[in-house]
C-alpha positions as CSV (number, residue, x, y, z in Angstrom):
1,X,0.0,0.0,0.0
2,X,1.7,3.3,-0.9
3,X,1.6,6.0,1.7
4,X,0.3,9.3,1.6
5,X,0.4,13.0,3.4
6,X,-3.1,14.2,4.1
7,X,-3.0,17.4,2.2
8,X,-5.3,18.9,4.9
9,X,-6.8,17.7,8.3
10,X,-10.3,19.4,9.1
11,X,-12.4,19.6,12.1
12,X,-14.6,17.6,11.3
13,X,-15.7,14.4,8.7
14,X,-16.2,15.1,5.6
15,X,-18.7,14.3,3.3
16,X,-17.8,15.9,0.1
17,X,-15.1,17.4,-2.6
18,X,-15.8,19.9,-5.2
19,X,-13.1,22.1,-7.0
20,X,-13.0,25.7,-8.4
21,X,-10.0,25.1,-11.0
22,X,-10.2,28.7,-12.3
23,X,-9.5,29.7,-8.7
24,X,-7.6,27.1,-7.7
25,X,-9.9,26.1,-4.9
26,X,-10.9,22.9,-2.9
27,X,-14.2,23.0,-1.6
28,X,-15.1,20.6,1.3
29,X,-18.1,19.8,3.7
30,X,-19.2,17.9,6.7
31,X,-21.7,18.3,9.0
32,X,-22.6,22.3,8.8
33,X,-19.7,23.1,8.1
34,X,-18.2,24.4,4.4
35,X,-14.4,25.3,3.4
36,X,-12.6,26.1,0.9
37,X,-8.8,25.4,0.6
38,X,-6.0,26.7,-1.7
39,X,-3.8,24.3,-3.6
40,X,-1.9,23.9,-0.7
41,X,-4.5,22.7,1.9
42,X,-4.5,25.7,3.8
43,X,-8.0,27.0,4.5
44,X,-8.9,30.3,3.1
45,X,-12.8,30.9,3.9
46,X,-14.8,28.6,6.2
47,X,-18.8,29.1,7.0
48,X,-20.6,27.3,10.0
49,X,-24.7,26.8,9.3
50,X,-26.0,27.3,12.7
51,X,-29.1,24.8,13.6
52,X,-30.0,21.6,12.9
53,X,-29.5,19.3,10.1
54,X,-26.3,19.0,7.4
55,X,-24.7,20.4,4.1
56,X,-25.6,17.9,1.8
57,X,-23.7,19.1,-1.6
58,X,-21.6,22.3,-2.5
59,X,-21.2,23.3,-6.1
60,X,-19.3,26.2,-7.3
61,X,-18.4,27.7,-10.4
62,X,-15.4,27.2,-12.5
63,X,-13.7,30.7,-11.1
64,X,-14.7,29.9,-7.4
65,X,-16.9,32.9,-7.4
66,X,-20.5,31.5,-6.8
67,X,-21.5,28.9,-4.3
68,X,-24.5,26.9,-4.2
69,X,-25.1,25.3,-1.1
70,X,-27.9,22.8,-0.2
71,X,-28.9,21.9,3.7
72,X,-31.4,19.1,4.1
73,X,-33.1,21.5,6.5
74,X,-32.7,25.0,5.3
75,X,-32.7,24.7,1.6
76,X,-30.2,26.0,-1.0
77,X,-28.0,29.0,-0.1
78,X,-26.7,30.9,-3.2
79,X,-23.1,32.6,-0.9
80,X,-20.6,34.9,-2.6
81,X,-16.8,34.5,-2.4
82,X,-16.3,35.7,1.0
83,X,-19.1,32.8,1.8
84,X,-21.4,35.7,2.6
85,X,-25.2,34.6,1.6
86,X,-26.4,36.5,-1.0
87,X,-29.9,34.7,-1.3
88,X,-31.8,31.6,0.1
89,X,-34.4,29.4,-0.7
90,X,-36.4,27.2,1.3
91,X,-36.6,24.2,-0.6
92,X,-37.2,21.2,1.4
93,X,-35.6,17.9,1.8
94,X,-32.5,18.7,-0.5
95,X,-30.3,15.5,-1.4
96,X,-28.1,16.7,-4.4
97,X,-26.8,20.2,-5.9
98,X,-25.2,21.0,-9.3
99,X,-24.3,24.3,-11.0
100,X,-23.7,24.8,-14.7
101,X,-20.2,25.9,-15.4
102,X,-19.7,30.0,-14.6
103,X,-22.7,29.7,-12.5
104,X,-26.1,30.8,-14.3
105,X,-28.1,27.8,-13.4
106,X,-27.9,26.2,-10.0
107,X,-30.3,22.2,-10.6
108,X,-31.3,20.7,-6.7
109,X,-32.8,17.7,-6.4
110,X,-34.9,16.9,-2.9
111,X,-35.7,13.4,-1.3
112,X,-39.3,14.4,-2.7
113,X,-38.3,13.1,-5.9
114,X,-38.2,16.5,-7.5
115,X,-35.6,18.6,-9.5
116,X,-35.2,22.4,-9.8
117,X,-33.6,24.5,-11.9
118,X,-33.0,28.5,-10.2
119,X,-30.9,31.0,-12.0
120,X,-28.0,33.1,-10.2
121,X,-30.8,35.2,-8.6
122,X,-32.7,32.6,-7.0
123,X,-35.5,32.8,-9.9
124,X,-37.1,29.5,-9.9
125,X,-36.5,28.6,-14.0
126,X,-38.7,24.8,-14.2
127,X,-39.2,22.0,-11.5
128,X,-39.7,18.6,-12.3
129,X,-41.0,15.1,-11.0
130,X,-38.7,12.1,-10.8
131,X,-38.9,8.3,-10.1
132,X,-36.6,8.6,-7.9
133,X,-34.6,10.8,-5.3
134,X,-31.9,12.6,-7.9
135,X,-29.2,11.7,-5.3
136,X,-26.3,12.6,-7.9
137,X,-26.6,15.5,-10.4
138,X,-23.9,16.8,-12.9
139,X,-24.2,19.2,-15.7
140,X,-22.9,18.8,-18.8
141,X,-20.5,21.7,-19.5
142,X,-20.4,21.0,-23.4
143,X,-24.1,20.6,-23.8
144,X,-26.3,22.2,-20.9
145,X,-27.7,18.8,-20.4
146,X,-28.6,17.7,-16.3
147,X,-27.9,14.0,-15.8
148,X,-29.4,12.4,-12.9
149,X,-28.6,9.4,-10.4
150,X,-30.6,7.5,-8.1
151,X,-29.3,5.1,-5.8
152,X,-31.8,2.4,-6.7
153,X,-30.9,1.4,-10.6
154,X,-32.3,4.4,-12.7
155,X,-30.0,7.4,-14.5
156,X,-31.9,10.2,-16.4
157,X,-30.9,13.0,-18.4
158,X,-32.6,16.2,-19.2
159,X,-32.6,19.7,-20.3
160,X,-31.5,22.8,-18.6
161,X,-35.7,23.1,-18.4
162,X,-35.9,19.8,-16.6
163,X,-38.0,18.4,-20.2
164,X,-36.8,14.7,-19.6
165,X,-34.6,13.5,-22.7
166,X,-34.2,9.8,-21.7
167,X,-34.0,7.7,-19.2
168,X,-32.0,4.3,-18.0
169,X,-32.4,1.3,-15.7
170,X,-29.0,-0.2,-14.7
171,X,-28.8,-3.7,-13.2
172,X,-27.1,-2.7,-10.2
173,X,-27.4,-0.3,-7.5
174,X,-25.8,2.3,-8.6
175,X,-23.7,5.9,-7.0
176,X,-22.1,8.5,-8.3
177,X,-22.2,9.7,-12.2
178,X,-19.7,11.5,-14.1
179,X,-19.3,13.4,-17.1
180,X,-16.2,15.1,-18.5
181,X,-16.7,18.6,-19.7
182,X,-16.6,18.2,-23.5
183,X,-19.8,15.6,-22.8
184,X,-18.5,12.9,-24.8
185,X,-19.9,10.4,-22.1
186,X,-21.2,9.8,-19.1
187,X,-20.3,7.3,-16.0
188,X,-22.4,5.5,-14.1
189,X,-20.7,3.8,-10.8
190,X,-22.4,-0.3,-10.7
191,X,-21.8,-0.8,-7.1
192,X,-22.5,-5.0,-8.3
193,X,-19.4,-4.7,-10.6
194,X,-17.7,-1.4,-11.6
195,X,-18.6,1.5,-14.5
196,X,-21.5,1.6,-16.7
197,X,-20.6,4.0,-20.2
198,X,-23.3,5.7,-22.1
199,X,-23.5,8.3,-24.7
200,X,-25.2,11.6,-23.9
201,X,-27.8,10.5,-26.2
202,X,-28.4,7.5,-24.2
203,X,-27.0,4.9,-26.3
204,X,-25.5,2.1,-23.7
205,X,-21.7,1.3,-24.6
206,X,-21.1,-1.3,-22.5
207,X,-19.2,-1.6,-19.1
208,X,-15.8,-1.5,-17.3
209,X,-15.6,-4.4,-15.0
210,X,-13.8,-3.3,-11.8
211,X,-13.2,-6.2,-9.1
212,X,-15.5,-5.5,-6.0
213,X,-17.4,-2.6,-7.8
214,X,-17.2,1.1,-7.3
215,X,-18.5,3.4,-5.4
216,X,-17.1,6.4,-6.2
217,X,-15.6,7.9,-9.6
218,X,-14.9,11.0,-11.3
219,X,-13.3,11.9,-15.1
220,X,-11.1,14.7,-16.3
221,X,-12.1,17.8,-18.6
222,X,-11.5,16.0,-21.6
223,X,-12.7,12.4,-20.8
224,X,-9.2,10.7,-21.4
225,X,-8.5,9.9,-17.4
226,X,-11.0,8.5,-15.3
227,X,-11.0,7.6,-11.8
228,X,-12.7,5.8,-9.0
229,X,-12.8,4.2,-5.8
230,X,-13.4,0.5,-5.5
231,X,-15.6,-1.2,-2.5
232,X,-12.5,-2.9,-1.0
233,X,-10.7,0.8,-1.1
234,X,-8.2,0.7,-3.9
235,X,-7.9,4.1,-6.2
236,X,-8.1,2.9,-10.0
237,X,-7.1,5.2,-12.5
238,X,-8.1,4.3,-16.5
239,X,-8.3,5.7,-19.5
240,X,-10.9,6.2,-21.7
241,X,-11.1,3.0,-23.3
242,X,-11.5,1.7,-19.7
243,X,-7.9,-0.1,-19.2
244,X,-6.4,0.0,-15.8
245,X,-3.3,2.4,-16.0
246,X,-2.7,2.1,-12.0
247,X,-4.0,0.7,-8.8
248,X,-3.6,2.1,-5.6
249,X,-4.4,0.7,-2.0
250,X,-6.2,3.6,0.2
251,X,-5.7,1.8,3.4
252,X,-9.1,0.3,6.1
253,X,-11.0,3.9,6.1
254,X,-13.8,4.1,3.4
255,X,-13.1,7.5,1.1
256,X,-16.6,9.5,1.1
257,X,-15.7,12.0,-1.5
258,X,-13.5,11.7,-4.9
259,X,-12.6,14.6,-7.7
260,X,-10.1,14.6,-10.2
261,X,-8.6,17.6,-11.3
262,X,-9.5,18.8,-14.8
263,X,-6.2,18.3,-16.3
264,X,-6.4,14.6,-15.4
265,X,-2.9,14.6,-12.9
266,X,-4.2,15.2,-9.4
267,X,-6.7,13.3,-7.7
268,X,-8.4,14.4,-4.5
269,X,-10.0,12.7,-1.8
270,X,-11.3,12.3,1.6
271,X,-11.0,9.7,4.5
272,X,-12.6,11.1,7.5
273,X,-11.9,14.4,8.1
274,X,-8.7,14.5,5.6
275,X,-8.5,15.5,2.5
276,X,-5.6,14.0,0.3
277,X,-3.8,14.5,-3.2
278,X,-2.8,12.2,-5.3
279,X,-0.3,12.5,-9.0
280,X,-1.8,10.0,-11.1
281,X,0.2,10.7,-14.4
282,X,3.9,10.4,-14.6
């Protein structure tokens, strides 16, 4: 098992990863609490959401200018770059957040089984039922197109207006989705047996089979590098054809949170309340 440094140790566990490359900013949250890092793990803002309940999801814009930040009790925060709240929305239930890429459209989806689309103002744009709780959103940079995960077997994708476009059963239980920016495909984490590849128009293209399955995974700007975390904690980094470039042991503590630099040569992730970085090219 190769060692590591934690690039950061936090106050508290951690429950997700997003990153502002633009800004060169790590965004991490646990419990009510939301920070945000520079490259070199230092923290440069922090926010504490008094009352009860949790953060659920941060997204940010490319330039780390625009939060979006979803509590499963108070609803979806739109907060500035100081962290300062500029709006907020009571929307109930919130399981999932997503923003387009400068920010414009913020997508939320609640354990209601409902998406919504609000614009950087907190204007409510469309709403939408689902089968489902939308527990994993991403946006399409390339194509303004909202792809959504629930944790049963069903992945969906629609339009910024929430009109559904198509819709997919997977034969496992499935987590996290990812999408690299240019939209070329999308991911869908099989927790039975590894990666599930579509095209954005739905065609199925078959499967990466991963030992143990995955629960986590994430893919670079481009699409070439893709990474995820296996059940039995390894780091697996392939390429875009799906061949294993490089395994790595993580250790006995489950990572909760995974994102992969755009460029494709750092991985991030979290164990607890750590947050490490990882060079996965060269």
């Amino acid at each position: 098992m190769e060692t590591s440094t934690p690039l950061a140790s936090l106050p508290v566990p951690l429950a997700g990863l997003a990153l502002a490359p633009e800004g060169r900013r790590i965004v991490a949250w646990g419990q009510e609490h939301i920070f945000v890092l520079d490259g070199g793990g230092s923290v440069v803002k922090k926010r504490l959401v008094a009352g009860p309940g949790n953060v659920v999801g941060v997204a940010v814009d490319v330039a780390g200018r625009v939060y979006y930040a979803a509590h499963n009790r108070h609803g979806l925060a739109c907060l500035g770059p100081d962290l300062q709240a500029v709006w907020q929305k009571r929307i109930r239930r919130l399981v999932s957040v997503a923003t387009t890429p400068f920010g414009e459209y913020v997508i939320v989806g609640t354990q209601d089984a409902r998406l919504y689309v609000l614009d950087r103002y907190g204007r409510r744009v469309a709403h939408a039922s689902t089968m489902r709780p939308p527990k994993w959103l991403v946006v399409a940079a390339a194509e303004e197109a909202v792809f959504a995960g629930a944790d049963s077997t069903v992945v969906s994708r629609y339009d910024i207006k929430l009109d559904e476009v198509w819709e997919e059963r997977v034969s496992s239980p499935i987590g996290p989705i990812a999408c690299p920016g240019n939209a070329m495909y999308l991911l869908v984490s099989a927790y039975a047996y590894g990666l599930e590849r579509y095209r954005t128009d739905g065609r199925y293209e078959g499967n990466y089979q991963i030992r143990n399955g995955v629960r986590l995974v994430d893919v670079d700007f481009d699409g070439s590098t893709i990474v995820a975390v296996t059940l039995d904690r390894h780091l697996v980094v392939l390429n875009a054809l799906g061949v294993v470039q490089r395994e790595i042991a993580l250790g006995d503590a489950e990572p909760a949170a995974l994102c992969l630099a755009p460029t494709g040569e750092l991985a991030y992730y979290s164990v607890e309340n750590q947050i490490f970085a990882r060079q996965i090219r060269g």
